[in-house]
C-alpha positions in Angstrom: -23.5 -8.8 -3.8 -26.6 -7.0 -3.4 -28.6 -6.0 -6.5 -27.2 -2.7 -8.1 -29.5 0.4 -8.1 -29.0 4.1 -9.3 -27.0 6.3 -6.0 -29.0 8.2 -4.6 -29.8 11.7 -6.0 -29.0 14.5 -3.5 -32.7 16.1 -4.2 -33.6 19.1 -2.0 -32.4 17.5 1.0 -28.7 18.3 0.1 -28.8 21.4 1.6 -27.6 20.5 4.8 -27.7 18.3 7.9 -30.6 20.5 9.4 -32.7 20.1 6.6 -31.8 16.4 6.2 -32.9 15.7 10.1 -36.1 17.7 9.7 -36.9 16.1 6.4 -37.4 19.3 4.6 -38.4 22.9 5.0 -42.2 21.6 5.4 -41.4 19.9 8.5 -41.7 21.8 12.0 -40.9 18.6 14.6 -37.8 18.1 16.5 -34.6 18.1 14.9 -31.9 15.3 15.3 -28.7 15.3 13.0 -28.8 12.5 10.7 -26.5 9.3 11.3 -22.9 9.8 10.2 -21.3 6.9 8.1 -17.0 7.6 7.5 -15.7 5.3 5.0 -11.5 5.7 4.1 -10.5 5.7 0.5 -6.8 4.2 0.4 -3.8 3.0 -2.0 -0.8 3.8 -3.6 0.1 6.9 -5.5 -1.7 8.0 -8.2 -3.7 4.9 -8.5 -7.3 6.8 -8.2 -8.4 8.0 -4.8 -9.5 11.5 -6.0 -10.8 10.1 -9.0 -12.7 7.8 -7.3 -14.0 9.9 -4.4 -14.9 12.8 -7.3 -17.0 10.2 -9.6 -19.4 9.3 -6.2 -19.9 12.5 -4.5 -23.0 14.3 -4.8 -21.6 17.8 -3.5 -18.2 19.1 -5.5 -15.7 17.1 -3.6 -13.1 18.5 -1.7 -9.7 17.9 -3.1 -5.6 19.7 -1.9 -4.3 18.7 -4.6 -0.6 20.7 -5.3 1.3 20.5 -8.6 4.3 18.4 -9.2 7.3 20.2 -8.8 11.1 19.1 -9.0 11.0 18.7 -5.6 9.3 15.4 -5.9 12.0 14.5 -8.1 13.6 10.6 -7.0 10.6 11.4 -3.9 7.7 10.3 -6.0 7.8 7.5 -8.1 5.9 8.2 -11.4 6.7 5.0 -12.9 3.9 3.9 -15.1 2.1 7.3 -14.5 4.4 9.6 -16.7 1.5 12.2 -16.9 0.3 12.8 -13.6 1.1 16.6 -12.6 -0.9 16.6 -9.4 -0.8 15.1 -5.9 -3.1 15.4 -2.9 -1.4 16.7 0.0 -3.7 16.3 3.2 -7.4 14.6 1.6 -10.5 14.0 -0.5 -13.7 14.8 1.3 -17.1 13.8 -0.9 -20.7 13.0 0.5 -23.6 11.0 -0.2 -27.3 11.7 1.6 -28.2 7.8 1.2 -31.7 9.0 2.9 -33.0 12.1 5.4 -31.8 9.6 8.6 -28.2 8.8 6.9 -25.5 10.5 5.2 -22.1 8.9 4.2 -18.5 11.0 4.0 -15.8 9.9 2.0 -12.3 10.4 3.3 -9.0 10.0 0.6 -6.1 9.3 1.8 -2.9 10.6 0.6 -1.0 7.8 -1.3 3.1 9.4 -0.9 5.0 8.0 1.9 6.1 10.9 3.4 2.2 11.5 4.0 1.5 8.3 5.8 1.4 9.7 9.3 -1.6 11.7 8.2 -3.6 8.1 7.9 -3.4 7.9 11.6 -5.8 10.4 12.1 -7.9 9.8 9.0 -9.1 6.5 10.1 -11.0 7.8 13.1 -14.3 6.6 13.4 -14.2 5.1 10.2 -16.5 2.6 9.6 -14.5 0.7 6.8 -12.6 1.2 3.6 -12.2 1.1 0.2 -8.3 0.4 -1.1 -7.4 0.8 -4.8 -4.9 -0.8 -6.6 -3.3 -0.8 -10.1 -2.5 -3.5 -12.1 0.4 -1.8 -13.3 1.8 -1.3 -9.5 0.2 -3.9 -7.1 3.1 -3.5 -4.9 1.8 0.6 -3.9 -1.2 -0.9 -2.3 0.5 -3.3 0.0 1.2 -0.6 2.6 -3.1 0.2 2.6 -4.3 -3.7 3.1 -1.6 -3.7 5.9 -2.9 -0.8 7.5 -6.7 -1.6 7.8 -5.8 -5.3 8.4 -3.4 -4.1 11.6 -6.2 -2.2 12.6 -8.7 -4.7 12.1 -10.7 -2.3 10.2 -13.4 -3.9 7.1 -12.6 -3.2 3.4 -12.8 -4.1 -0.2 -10.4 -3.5 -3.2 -10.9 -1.9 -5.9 -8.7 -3.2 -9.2 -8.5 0.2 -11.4 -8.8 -0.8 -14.6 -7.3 2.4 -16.0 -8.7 2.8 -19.9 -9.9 -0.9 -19.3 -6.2 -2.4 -19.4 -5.3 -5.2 -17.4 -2.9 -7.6 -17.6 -4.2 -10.2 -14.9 -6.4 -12.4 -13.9 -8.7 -11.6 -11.1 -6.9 -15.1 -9.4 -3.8 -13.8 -9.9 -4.9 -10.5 -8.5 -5.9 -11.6 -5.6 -2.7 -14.0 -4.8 -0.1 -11.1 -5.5 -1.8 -8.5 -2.9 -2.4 -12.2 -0.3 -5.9 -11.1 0.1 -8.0 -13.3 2.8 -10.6 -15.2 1.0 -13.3 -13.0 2.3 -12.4 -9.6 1.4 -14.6 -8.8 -1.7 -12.3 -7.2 -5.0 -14.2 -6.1 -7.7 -12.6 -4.8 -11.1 -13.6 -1.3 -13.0 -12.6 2.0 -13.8 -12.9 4.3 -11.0 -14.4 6.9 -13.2 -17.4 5.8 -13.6 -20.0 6.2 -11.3 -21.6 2.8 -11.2 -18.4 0.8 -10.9 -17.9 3.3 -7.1 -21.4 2.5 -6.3 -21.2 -1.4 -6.7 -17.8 -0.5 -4.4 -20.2 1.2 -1.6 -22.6 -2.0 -2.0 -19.9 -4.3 -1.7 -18.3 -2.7 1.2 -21.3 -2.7 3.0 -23.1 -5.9 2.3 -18.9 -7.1 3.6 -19.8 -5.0 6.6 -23.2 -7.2 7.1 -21.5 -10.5 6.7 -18.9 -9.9 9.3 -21.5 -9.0 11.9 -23.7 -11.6 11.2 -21.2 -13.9 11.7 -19.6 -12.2 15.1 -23.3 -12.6 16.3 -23.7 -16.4 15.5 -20.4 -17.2 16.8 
């Protein structure tokens, strides 16, 4: 994995695509937009996806979350996360300006069932993805891995380590959710920043291997 650095601050080119593709108010060239990057954030219920997308962003992230209600009741499976009192109904959106020429959105997913249909659309134009899983539930991320790998989409898991509690062995891990050898999984807590960063790295130095090796062979 590629050497860890500090994410990129949004500095005063976070105002906007038109100031990212002039390269600030100084600048009086042609414009051109800056290169989009779409990356999905996926897994089970409750297992970190807003959390995640929240501790990454640069801009205030975009959340629909809805409270709980009794209508979720024997719907929503809340086993092992008793507390939880919201859900995201439609997405996460976050953003990070890597540089003036490149910006990268974040996409959550919802992680309910009866939201799956929604993913469909989500995944458009993504570029690869990020699944979470818990320790706890490995079985809520199965339906993720499935999707990306049926759509022969890139990505990386991300073990959430909630309160840094876990049970099992990275080995162990990896057998129970029959991941390929290749796809990278790296363990943390999706709170903190640096853990989501070395996710981003991970994803994208995954990206760099794969087309290195479609152009050898």
């Amino acid at each position: 994995m590629a050497p860890t650095a500090p994410l990129p601050s949004p500095g005063p080119h976070a105002a906007g695509p038109n100031r990212l593709a002039a390269g600030g108010p100084a600048s009086h060239g042609p414009t051109t937009a800056p290169a989009a990057v779409k990356i999905l954030i996926a897994g089970g219920f409750g297992v970190g996806k807003t959390t995640l997308v929240g501790s990454v962003s640069e801009v205030a992230p975009l959340r629909t979350e809805e409270l709980l209600t009794r209508a979720s009741v024997g719907v929503d499976d809340l086993s092992g996360i008793d507390s939880k009192e919201t859900t995201t109904v439609a997405l996460d959106f976050g953003r990070i300006t890597v540089n003036p020429e490149l910006v990268v959105y974040l996409f959550g997913t919802p992680g309910q069932e009866r939201f799956w249909f929604m993913w469909n659309d989500l995944v458009n134009g993504a570029l690869g993805g990020i699944v979470i899983a818990d320790t706890r539930r490995l079985d809520t991320s199965f339906a993720s891995i499935d999707f990306f790998e049926s759509r022969g989409i890139p990505f990386v898991v991300a073990i959430n380590c909630f309160h840094a509690h876990n049970t099992r062995g990275p080995e162990e891990i990896r057998a129970a959710l029959d991941l390929d050898p290749q796809v990278p999984m790296l363990l943390g807590d999706v709170r903190e920043r640096t853990y989501g960063r070395d996710l981003l790295l991970a994803l994208v130095d995954h990206l760099m291997d794969l087309s290195t090796a479609a152009a050898i062979g």
